[in-house]
N, C-alpha and C positions, 0 to 999 in steps of 0.2 A: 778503445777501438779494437776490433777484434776480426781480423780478416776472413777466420774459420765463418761468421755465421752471415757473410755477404752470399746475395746470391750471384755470383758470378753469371752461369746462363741468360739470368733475367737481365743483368746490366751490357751483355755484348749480344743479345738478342735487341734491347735498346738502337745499340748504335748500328747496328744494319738496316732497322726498319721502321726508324721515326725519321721526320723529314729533318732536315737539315741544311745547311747553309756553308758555301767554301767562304772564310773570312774576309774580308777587306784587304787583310794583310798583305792577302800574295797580290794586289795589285797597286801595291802603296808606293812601289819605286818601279822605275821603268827597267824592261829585262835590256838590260846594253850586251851589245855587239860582245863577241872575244876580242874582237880586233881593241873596241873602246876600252873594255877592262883592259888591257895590257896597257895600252896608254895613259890611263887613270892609274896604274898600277906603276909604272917607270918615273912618273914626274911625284907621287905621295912617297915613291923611297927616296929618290934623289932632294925634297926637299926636309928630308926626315919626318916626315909625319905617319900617322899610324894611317892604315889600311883599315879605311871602314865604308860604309854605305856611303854612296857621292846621290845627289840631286841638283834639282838648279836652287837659286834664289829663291823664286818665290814657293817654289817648294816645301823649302827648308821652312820661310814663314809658316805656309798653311801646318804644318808638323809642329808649329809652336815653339822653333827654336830661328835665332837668327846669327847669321854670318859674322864670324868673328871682326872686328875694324882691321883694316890691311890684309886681311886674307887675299890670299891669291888664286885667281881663279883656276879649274883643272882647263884643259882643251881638249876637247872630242873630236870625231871627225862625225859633220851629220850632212844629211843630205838637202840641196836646194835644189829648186829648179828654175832655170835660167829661159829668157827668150831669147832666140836667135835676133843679128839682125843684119841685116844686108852691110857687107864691106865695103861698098861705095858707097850707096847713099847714107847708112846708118841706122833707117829706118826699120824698125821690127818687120818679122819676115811670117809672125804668127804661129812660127815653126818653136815647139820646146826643148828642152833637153834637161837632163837632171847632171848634176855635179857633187860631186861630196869636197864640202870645204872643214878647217877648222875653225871652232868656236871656243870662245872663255864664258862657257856658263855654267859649269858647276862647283860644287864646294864638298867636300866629305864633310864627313859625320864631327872629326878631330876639329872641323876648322869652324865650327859652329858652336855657341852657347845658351843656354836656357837653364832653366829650371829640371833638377834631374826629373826623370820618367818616375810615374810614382804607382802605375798601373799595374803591377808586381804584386801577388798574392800573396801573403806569405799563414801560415798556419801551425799554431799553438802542438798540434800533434804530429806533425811532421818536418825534419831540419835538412834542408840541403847540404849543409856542412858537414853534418852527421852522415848523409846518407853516400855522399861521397869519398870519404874519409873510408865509411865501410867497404864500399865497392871498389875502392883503390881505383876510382875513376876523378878526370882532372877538369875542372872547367878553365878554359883558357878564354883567351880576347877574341871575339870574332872579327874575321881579319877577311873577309869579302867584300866586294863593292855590289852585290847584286842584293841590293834593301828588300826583294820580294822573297830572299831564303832565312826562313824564319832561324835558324840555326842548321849546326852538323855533327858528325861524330867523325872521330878518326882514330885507329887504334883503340887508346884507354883515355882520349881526351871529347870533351864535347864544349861547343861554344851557342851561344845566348843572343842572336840580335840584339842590340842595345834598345833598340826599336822597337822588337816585337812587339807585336800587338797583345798577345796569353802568353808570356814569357816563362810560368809553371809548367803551364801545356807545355812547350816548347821542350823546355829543359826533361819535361819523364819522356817525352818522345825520346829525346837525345839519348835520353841513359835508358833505354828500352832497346834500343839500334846495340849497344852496348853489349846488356847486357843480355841479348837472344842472340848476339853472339856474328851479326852482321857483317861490325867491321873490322872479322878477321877471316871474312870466306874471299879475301882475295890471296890465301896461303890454300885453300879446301879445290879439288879440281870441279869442273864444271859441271859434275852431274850432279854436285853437292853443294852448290850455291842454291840460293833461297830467289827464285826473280824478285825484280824490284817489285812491282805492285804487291805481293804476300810482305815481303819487307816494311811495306809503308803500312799495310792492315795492320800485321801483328805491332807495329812500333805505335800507333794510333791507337791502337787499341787497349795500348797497355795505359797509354796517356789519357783514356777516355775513363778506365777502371779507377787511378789512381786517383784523378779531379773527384770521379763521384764519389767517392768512398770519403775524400777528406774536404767534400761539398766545396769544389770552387769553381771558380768561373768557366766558359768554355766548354761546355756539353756540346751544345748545337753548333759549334762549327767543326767540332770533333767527330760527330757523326757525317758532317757532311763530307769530312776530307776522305772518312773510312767508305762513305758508298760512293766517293769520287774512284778511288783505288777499285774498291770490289767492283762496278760496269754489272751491277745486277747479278753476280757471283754470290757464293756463298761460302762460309766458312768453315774449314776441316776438323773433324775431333783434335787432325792432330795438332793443328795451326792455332785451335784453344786452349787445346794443354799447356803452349811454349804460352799463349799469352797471358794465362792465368797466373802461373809459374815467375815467369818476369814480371810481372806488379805486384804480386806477392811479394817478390825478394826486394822491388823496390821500396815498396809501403814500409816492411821490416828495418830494412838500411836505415832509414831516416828516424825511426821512431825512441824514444828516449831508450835508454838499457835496461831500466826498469822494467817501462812496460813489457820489452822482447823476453823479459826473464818469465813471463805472466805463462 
């Protein structure tokens, strides 16, 4: 495989202007409150358990995983709505009102079992283990309860939804944020930060180059995430160069020593 005689314009001319689709994924777990995640977040340390995606029950079924025996359920606070009713007689008054009470209906990711996820791509010409190892970048445990962030990058670490739905995808996004040098412009002053939406293109985009090149799955939701970001926008020579650049070095990273010597 030889990255020299890809046509890079023709494959990110691709993902701007072929239709596309934003995935399933981002609406596979419900977005909870901050106020829920911290509560979800106090009772998973307090009973030592790992910090991962929370759902309810039957949730977790349709996901094809089920609830551990004895598990114990999280508590949320969610909203009901109540009828009024008259203080003498008792009788409903027709009048409503909403209340926020707490519930035991969910379970994390930790507190459930099945069959590992098997939807994971993996490819003969390209090694995650290698390519991290090069890049002196670290995949850690992902430790959020929000199941619709497909993964993150932080410093020199990136973490993987257990879940995700393209966990490939996921992972060269992650190490594209990386390596374009993202998640250290919170040290660069503000006229040299990158805004978010060119962040999400360029990290997309690297993730869109990389699938095609070593043919795996996830094209067409990659294109759709990248014309989500762009709003009918368009892409800068300079914003191509950082992207072309960064899956170049990623494709490289991963590839046997051999070949890199070619």
């Amino acid at each position: 495989m030889s990255t020299n005689t890809v046509n890079w314009s023709g494959l990110l001319s691709d993902a701007v202007n072929e239709p596309g689709i934003i995935s399933s994924a981002y609406s596979t777990f419900y977005q909870y409150s901050i106020g829920n995640q911290m509560l979800a977040y106090s009772q998973l340390k307090g009973r030592g358990e790992q910090l991962s995606p929370i759902a309810t029950y039957k949730r977790w079924q349709a996901l094809g995983r089920q609830v551990k025996k004895g598990a114990k359920a999280l508590q949320l606070c969610m909203p009901v709505t109540i009828s009024k009713t008259d203080k003498q007689t008792g009788d409903k008054t027709g009048e409503m009102f909403q209340a926020f009470v707490l519930k035991n209906n969910w379970f994390a990711l930790s507190q459930t079992e099945g069959q590992d996820y098997q939807h994971e791509v993996a490819t003969p010409e390209w090694s995650k283990e290698l390519a991290l190892s090069t890049l002196n970048i670290t995949e850690v445990a992902f430790s959020m309860l929000d199941g619709n962030c497909q993964g993150y990058a932080t410093g020199k670490n990136i973490a993987v939804n257990p879940v995700a739905i393209l966990p490939h995808k996921t992972r060269f996004h992650e190490l594209a944020h990386v390596v374009l040098g993202h998640t250290v412009e919170s040290t660069m002053s503000d006229s040299e930060r990158t805004p978010r939406d060119i962040k999400e293109v360029e990290a997309e985009s690297v993730a869109y180059i990389c699938c095609s090149i070593l043919n795996l799955p996830g094209l067409v939701e990659s294109r759709g995430y990248i014309q989500n970001w762009l709003q009918g926008n368009s892409i800068t020579d300079k914003t191509a160069q950082k992207i072309f650049g960064a899956a170049e070095k990623i494709l490289k990273a991963g590839k046997a020593k051999a070949e890199q010597a070619e």
